[in-house]
DRENKE-815009 format. One record per residue (C-alpha): x negated, y, z. Coordinates in steps of 0.001 Angstrom, whole numbers, plus 524288, in hexadecimal, padded with zeros to 5 digits. Layout:
// residues N
XYZ...
END
This chain:
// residues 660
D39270E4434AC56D2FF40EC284A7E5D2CA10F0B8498D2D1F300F2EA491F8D1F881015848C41D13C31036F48341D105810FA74797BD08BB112C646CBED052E1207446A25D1489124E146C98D1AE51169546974D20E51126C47576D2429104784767CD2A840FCEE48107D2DDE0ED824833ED38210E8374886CD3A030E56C4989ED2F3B0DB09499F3D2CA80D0964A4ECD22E90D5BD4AF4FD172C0CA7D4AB7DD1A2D0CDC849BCED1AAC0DCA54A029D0C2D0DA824A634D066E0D1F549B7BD0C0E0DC77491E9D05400E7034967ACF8BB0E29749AF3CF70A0DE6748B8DCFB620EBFC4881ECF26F0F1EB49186CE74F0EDE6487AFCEC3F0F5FC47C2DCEFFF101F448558CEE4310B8C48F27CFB7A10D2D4992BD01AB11AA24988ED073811C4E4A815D0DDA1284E4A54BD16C4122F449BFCD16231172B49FC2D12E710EFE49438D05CD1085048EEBCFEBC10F2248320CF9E5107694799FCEEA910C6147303CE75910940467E6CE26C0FBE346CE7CF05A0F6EA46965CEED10F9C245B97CE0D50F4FD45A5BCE5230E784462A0CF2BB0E6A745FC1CF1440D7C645AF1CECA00D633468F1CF5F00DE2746EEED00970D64B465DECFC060CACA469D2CFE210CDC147A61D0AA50D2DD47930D0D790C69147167D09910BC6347B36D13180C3984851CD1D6C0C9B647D34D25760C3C647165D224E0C6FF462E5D2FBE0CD0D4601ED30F40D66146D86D33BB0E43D46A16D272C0E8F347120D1E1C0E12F467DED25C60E55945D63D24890F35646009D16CC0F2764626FD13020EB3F456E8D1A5D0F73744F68D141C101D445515D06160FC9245315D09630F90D44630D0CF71069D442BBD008310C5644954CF77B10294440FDCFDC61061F43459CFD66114CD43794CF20A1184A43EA3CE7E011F0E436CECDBA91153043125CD2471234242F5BCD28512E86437A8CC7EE13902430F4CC0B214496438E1CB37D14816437D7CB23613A0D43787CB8F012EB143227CBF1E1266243E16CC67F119FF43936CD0A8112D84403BCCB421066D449EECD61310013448DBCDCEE0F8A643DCBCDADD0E9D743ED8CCBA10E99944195CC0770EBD844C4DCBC610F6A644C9CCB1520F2F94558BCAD8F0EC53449BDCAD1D0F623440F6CA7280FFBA44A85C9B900F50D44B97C9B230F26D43BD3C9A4A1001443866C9A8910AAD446CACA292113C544880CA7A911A1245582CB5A6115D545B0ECBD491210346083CCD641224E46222CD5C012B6445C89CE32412E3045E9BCEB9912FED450ECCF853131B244E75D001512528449E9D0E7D129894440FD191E129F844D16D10F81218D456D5D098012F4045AA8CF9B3130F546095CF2531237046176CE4D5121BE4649ECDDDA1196545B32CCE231151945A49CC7C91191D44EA8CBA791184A448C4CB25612416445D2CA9FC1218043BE0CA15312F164343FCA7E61311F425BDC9BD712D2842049C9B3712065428A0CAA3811E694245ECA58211F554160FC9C2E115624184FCA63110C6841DAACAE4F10D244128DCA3B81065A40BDFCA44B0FAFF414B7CB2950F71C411C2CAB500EAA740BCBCA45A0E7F441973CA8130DA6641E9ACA57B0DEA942B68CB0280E8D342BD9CBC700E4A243089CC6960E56A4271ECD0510EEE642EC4CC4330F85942DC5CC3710F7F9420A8CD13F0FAF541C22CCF3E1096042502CC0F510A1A41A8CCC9B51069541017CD4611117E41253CC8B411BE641709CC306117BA407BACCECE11A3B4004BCD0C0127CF4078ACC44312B5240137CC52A128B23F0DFCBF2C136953EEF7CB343134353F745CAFA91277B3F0E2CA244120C13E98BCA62D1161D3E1F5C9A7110BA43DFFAC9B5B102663D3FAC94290F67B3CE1FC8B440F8CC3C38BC872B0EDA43BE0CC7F260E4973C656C750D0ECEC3CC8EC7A150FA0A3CD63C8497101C43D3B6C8B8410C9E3CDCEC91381189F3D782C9CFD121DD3D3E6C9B6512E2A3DC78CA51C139D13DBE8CA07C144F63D4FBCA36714E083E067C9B24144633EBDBC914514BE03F245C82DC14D763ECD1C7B53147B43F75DC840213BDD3F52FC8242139C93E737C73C113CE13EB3BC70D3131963F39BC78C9127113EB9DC70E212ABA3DF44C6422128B73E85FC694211B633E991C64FC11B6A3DAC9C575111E7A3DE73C4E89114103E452C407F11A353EA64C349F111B93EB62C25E01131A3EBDCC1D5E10F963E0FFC0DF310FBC3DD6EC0A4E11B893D6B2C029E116393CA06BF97E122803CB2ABF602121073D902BFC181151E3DE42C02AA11CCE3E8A9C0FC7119433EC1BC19F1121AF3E785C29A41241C3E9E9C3081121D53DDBCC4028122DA3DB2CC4670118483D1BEC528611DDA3CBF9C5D28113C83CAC6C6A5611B9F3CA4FC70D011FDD3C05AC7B8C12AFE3BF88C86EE12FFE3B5C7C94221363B3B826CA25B12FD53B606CAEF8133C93B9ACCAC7713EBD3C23CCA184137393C9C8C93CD134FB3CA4FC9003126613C810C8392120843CD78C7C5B115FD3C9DDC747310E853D411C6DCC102113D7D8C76E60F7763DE8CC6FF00FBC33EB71C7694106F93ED1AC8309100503F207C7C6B0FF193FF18C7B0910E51401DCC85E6114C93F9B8C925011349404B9C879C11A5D40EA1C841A1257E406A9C91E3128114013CC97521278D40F2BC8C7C1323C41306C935013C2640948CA2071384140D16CA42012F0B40223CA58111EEE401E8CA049116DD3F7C1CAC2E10D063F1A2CA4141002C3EDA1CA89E0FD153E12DC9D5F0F0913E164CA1C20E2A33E375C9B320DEDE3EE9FC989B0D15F3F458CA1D00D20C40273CA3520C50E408F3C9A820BAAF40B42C9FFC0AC3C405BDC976C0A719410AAC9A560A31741F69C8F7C0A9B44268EC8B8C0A2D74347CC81B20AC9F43B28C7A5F0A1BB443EFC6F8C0AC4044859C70B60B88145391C698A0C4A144FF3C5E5D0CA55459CEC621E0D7E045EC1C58920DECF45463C5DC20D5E6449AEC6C0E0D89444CA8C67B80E93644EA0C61DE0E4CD44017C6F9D0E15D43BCFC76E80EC29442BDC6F650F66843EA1C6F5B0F2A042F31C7EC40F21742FDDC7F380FEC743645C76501049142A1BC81860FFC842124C7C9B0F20541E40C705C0F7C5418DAC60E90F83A41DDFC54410F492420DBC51E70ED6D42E0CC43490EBD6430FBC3F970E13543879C330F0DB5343E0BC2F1F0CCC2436F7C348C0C29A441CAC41B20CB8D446FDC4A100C28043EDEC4D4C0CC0443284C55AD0C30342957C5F1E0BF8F43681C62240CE4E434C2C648D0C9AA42594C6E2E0BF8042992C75120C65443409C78FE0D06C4297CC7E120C58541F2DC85560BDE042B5DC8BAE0CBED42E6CC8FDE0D2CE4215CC921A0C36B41A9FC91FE0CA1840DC0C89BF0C4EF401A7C7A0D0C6DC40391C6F090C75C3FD0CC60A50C6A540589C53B80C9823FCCFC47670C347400C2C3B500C4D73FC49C36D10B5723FB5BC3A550A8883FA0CC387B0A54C4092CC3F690AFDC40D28C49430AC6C40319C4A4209CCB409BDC4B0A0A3F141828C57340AB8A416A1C5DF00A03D40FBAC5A45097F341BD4C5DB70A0F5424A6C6A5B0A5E741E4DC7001097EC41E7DC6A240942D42C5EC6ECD0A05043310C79070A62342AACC7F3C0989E429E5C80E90994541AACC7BF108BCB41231C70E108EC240A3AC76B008A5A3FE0CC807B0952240004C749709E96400E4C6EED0A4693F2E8C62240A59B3EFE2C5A370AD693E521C4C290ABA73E63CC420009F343E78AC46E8099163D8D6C57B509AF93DEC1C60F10A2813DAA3C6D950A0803E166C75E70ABF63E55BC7F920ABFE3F107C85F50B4E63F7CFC79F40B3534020EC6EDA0B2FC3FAB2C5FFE0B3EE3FB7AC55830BA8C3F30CC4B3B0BBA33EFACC48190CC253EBD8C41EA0C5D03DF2BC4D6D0BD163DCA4C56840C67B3E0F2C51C80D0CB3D44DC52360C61E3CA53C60D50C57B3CD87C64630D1593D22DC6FD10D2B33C8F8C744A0C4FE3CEC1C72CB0C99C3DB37C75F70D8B53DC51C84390D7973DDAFC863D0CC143E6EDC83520CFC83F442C86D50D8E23FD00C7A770D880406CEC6E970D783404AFC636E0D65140C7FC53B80D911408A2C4BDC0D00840F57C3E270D4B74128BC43170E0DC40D89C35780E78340B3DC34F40E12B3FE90C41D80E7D23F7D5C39FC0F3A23F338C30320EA8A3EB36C31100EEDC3DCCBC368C0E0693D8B6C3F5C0DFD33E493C46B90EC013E54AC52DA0EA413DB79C56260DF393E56BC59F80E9933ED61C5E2C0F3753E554C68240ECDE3DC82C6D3A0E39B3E60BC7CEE0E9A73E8FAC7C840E5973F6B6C80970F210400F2C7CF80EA2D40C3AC6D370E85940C47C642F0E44D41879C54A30E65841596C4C740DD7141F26C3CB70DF49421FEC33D00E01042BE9C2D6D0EA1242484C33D60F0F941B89C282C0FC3A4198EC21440F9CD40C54C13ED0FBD940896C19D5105D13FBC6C249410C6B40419C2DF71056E3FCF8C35B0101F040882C3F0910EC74061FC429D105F53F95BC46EF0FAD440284C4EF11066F40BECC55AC10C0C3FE76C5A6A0FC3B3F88BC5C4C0F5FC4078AC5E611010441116C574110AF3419FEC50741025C4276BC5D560FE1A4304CC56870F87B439FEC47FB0F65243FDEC435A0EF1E44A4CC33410EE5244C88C2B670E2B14504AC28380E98C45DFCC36ED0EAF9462C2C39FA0DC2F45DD6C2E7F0D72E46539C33040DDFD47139C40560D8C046EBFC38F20CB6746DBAC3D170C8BF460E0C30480C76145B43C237E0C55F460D7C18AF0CDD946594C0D650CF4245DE0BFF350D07C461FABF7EB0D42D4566EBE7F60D387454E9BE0B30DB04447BDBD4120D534445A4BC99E0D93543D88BBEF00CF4743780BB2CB0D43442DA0BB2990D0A5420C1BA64E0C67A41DBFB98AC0CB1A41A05B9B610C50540E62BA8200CAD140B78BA4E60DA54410B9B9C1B0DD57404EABA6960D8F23FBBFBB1340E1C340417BA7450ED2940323BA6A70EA4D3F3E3BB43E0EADE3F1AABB5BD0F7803F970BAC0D0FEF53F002BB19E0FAAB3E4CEBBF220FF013E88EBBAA710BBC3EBF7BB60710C2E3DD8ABC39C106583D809BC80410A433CAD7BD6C010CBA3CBE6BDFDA108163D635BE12A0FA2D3D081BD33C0F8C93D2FEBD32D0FDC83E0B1BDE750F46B3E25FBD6B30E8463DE97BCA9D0ECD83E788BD5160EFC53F3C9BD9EE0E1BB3F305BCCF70DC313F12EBCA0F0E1243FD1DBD6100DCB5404D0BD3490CF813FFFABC4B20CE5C404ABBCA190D49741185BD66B0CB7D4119BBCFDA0BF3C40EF6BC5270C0D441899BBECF0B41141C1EBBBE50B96342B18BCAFD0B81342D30BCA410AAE142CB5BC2D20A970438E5BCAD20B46543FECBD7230ABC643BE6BD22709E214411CBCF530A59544E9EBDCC00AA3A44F5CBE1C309D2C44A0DBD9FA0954B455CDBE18609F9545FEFBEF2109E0145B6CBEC3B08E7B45661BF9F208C6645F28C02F20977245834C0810098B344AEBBFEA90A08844172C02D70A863434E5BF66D0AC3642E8ABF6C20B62A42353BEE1B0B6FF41879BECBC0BF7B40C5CBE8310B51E40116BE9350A64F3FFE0BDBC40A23B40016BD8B60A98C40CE2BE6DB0A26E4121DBE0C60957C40F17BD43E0987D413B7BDA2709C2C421DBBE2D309038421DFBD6570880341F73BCFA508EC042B1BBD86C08D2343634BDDFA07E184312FBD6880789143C0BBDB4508110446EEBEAB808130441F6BF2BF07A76437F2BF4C50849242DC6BFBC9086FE41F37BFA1D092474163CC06F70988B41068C032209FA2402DCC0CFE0A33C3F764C0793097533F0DDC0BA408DFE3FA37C17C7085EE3F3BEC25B0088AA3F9CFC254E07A7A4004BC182807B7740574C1D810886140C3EC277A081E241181C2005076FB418E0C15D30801841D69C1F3F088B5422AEC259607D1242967C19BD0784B43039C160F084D34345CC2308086D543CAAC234D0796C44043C149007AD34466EC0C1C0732043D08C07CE07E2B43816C01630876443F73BFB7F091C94375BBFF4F0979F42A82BF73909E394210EBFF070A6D5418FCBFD970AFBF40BF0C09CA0B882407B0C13540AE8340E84C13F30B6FD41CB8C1A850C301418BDC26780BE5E415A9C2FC80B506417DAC271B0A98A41E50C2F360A0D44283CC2700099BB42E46C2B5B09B0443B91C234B0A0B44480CC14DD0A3E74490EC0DAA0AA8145240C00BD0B04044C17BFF450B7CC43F60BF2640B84A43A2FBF0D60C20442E5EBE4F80C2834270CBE8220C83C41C09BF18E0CB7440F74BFA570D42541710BF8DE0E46941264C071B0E8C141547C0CB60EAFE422DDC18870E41141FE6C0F9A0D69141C58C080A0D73542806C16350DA51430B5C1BEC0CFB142B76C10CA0C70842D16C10A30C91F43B78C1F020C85A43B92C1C1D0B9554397BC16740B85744718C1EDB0BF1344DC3C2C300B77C4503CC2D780B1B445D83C2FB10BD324656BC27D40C1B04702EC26620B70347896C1ACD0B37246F12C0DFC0BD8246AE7C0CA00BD0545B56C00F70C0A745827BFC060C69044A4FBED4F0C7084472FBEA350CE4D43A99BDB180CBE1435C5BD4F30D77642E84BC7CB0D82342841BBF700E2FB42E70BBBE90EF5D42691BC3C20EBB541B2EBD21E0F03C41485BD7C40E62D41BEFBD6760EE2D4277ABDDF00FAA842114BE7F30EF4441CA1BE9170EBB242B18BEAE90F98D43167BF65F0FC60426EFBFC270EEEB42B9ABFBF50F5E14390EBFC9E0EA1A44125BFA9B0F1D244E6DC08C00F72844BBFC0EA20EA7044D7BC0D5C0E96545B69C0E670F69C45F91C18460F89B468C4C165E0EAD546E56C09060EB2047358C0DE30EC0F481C5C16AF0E1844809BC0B430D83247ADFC016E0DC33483EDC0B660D93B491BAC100A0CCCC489C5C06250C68E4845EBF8490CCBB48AAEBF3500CEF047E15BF2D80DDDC475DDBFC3C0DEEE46A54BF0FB0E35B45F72BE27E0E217460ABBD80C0E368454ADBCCC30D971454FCBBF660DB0344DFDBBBE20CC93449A0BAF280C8CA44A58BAA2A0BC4F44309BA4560B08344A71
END
């Protein structure tokens, strides 16, 4: 009868005669694990035995007995490779063994790497080829940081941990000081360049108004401080620092021991009941590839905060998201417990007269300063909402003093009026990921756009008044003055009374499609809403109307009753009101990022439907400088082919309006 003769490297071991069916069964499972060897007759097992052996075990079992002398061998000899083959091979680069109870497909899609096999030398076994994972030193480093990772596997880790303690000499230690600050021990003997860019850490840049000319200037905050103990330099810095120390000690060869409690598991059981578009999921992928850190720009309507959630359902650890109102504040607590599975009670809140902290929580950027040293600590991610709005003056130490190292910025526009968006890159992370309207509407995840300028005279009455104003600001005082004359102007412009008939002819053509229709002041809201109530129900939505009030509005609108809504300040940010198809704007919008997100209100749907976007400008006034530095032309370039085959009609057009 014949015997099953099997090797290792030079281990050679053989079974005992076997019947001709076991014989088979036997070596077509050991055919898996090993390549045969014809010339000597025996089957090499190769490093798929040592990788699988609890499925290799677990053949051999169902045809041979637990106590035969072959399974006993076996079980020896892999033993002995496991506990002698080396974790950390180092060359130019550091390559780290793929196998010691984990996946390393998992690891190579958690953090890359390139697989590749080398043979070593394991005791008296002799040459064995192994897999190993390259990895850069400085990429190595890095990793080290991540021994707190959840997404690691564990087997993983215990190769970071013994790759760590190799290192003592080359180490940053980072500890708590107090509530808001960080403290960093580097060795006296690290590189310059090193010590250069964690000090810059210290030093947040911003633009500000120039008193004397009321130009915008760069300015640098110091916030560091520095002393010497012990043989090493100590640095001082804000809690945000966390986030970017492991990278830029890596870069010089050294790791960064955290020495900061930070929040690691979630208490929570997290049910992800959504699916992620392809952009939103390239969103996800290519923040976690930038080291948990960045900016991803998005266009209003491509489903931002499900890029939000994905990341909490993924790393489970504690998070904090900042928003900049109440409604936006009520929409991620809905949206957290519908789709993240998680009861609302369980869900904190700071902001809108609450303050409840959980290990999810929601705030407000207001209520998240007023208890920042309740908050700083406690999470480990957080996220910035609408993240334009970190740079404001009163917002900032949000950001900056929060000790989270994982941090996702979300906008549509992050590009500020002041330039302060490179304050935003410094506290949340450099742009990860961008995706423009044009590419999502030909991936029909929003809706084209046909967009139509039209220009409409001020009044006889109301031209001599312009023409008034315009001479007196050209004899202004001092900049406050001009100020005052500038915005008298916008308002006369604004406020135009010829809009109003412009409006109800646009209202009589879409009477059958949802209408937003912004406005820059309450009075001229109210008078719009009075002149199209006979064509189609409409509301107004100001910052005086009650929270209630809101509420129903916002109801009937989605539910149909309403058909038109007038709105002042509410449109920017935050409104969920469900579909429309027409977005009037008459006013009260200077920035780009207002009138973007304005349209972005019209534009869900995707492109079976034509949004369409007209934006009324009085003639021969600032309003039409305020228009061309909205650049509305730019939002359909790109798609004008598409929206001219699909729909017959030309993406952008400018009308002169002529009074009946």
């Amino acid at each position: 009868m014949p015997r099953i003769r099997i090797c290792i490297g030079n281990q050679l071991i053989e079974s005992n005669e076997l019947e001709i069916s076991k014989y088979i069964r036997v070596n077509n499972h050991l055919r898996r694990f090993g390549v045969p060897d014809n010339v000597r007759n025996v089957l090499k097992l190769d490093w798929r035995a040592v990788v699988y052996f609890d499925d290799l075990l677990k053949g051999l079992l169902s045809i041979l007995e637990d106590k035969d002398q072959f399974i006993r061998e076996l079980k020896i000899t892999i033993n002995k490779i496991i506990k002698n083959i080396p974790s950390i091979l180092s060359e130019n680069n550091y390559i780290l063994l793929a196998v010691k109870n984990y996946d390393y497909k998992k690891v190579i899609e958690r953090v890359g790497g390139e697989l590749s096999l080398k043979i070593v030398e394991v005791n008296e076994l002799g040459k064995i080829e192994f897999p190993y994972i390259r990895f850069p030193a400085e990429k190595v480093l890095y990793l080290i940081q991540l021994l707190g990772d959840p997404m690691l596997p564990e087997g993983f880790k215990s190769i970071l941990l013994d790759l760590r303690n190799s290192m003592a000499e080359r180490k940053v230690i980072i500890k708590e000081y107090g509530i808001q600050w960080i403290e960093v021990e580097i060795p006296i003997l690290a590189p310059a360049d090193m010590y250069e860019e964690i000090r810059k850490l210290g030093i947040i840049k911003y633009y500000s108004p120039d008193p004397s000319t009321s130009e915008m200037v760069l300015k640098e905050e110091i916030l560091y401080k520095e002393h010497r103990r012990d043989g090493k330099i100590i640095v001082r810095l804000p809690a945000y620092s966390i986030a970017w120390l492991p990278k830029i000690c890596a870069k010089y060869g050294f790791y960064a021991e955290i020495a900061v409690p930070i929040p690691k598991k979630l208490r929570l059981n997290i049910k992800q009941n959504f699916s992620l578009m392809p952009h939103q999921q390239e969103a996800i992928n290519a923040w976690k590839n930038n080291g948990n850190l960045g900016t991803i720009v998005i266009p209003t309507g491509g489903g931002k905060t499900f890029i939000g959630l994905a990341a909490i359902a993924e790393l489970k650890i504690p998070t904090i998201i900042f928003v900049p109102n109440k409604i936006l504040l009520w929409q991620w607590m809905d949206r957290i417990s519908r789709f993240l599975g998680i009861p609302k009670q369980e869900i904190g809140i700071l902001g809108a007269g609450e303050k409840i902290i959980k290990d999810i929580t929601v705030a407000t950027y207001q209520s998240g300063i007023k208890n920042i040293n309740k908050i700083a600590t406690r999470f480990a991610l957080a996220i910035f909402d609408e993240g334009h709005h970190v740079p404001a003056k009163t917002f900032k130490d949000s950001a900056l003093f929060i000790r989270a190292p994982f941090r996702m910025a979300l906008s549509a526009t992050p590009k500020r009026f002041d330039n302060n968006e490179i304050l935003l890159f410094q506290l949340a992370g450099e742009v990860a990921y961008k995706i423009d309207y044009a590419e999502l509407v030909r991936r029909g995840v929003l809706a084209p756009l046909a967009v139509r300028k039209i220009l409409v005279p001020l009044p006889p009455e109301l031209r001599p008044v312009y023409e008034a104003t315009e001479k007196e600001l050209e004899k202004a005082r001092d900049e406050l003055d001009r100020k005052k004359k500038i915005n008298k102007l916008i308002e006369i412009a604004r406020d135009n009374p010829e809009k109003i008939g412009v409006i109800r002819e646009i209202v009589k053509r879409h009477k059958d499609d949802k209408i937003f229709i912004f406005t820059g002041s309450i009075n001229f809201a109210e008078m719009v809403a009075s002149a199209i109530k006979d064509i189609i129900p409409v509301a107004v939505l100001t910052a005086k109307t009650s929270e209630s009030e809101e509420k129903r509005i916002s109801r009937d609108f989605v539910e149909g009753k309403i058909r038109a809504l007038v709105l002042v300040k509410k449109g920017e940010e935050g409104l969920d009101v469900g579909d429309a198809s027409v977005a009037i704007i008459a006013g009260g919008s200077k920035q780009v990022r207002e009138f973007i997100q304005r349209v972005g209100r019209v534009l869900r749907g995707g492109t079976n439907k034509l949004a369409w976007v007209y934006e009324i400008v009085s003639k021969d006034t600032i309003e039409e400088a305020i228009s061309r530095a909205r650049r509305a032309r730019e939002l359909v370039r790109g798609i004008e082919d598409f929206i001219r085959e699909n729909f017959g009609v030309k993406a952008f057009r400018i009308i002169r309006w002529t009074p009946s």
